[in-house]
C-alpha positions in Angstrom: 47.5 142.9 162.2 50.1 144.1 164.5 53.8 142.5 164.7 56.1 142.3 167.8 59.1 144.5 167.6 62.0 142.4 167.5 64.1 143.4 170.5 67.4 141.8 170.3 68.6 140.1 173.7 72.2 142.1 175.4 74.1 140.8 178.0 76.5 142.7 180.2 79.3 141.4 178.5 78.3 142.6 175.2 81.0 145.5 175.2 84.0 142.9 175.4 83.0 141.3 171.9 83.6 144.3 170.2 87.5 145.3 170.2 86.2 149.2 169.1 84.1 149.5 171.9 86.7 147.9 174.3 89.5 150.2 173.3 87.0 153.1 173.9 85.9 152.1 177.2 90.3 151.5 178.2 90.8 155.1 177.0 88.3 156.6 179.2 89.7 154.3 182.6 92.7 156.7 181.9 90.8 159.4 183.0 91.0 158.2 186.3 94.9 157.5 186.5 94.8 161.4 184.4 92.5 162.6 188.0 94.4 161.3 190.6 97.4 162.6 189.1 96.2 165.6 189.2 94.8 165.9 192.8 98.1 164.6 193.9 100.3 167.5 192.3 97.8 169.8 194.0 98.3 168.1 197.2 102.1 169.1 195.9 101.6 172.2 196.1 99.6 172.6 198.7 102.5 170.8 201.0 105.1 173.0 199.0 103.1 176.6 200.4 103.3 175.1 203.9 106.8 175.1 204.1 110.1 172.8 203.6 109.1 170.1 206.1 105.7 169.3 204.3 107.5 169.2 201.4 110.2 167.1 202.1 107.5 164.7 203.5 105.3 164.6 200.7 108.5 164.3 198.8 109.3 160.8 200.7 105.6 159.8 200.1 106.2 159.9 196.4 108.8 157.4 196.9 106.3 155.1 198.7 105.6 151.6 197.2 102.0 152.5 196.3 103.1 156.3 194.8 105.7 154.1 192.5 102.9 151.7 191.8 100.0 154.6 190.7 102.8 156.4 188.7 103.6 153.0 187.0 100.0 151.9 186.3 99.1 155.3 185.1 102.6 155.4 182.5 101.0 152.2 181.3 97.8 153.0 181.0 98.6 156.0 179.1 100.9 154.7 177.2 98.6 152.4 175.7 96.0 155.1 175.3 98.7 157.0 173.0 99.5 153.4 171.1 95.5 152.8 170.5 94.8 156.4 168.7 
């Protein structure tokens, strides 16, 4: 006589029950603020090799709305990442 394995039913949302799992998942968005970051001090210097005026306008794109809003949401983001740990 064979039994059924019991195979216990998950949902999608199963990984916002569980605050460990939760804070996990929230440290590794950051990666994504940590990436962009990243490509956009490359782009940096990339405008800084090609001379003052691709600096300076890559310097006013930094004080764009959505620059402003990416460095905010990323301060955030890792700042709760440093709080969680």
């Amino acid at each position: 006589m064979s039994r059924k394995p019991y195979v216990r039913a998950v949902t999608s949302e199963w990984i916002f029950r569980h605050p460990r799992y939760l804070r996990y998942m929230t440290r590794e968005f950051s990666c994504l603020f940590i990436g962009g970051w990243t490509l956009m001090m490359v782009w940096g210097l990339k405008q800084l090799a090609e001379g003052p005026a691709a600096w300076a306008a890559f310097l006013e794109w930094l004080k764009s709305p959505a620059s402003i809003a990416f460095h905010v949401l990323a301060h955030l983001d890792l700042g709760a990442d440093a709080a969680s740990l």
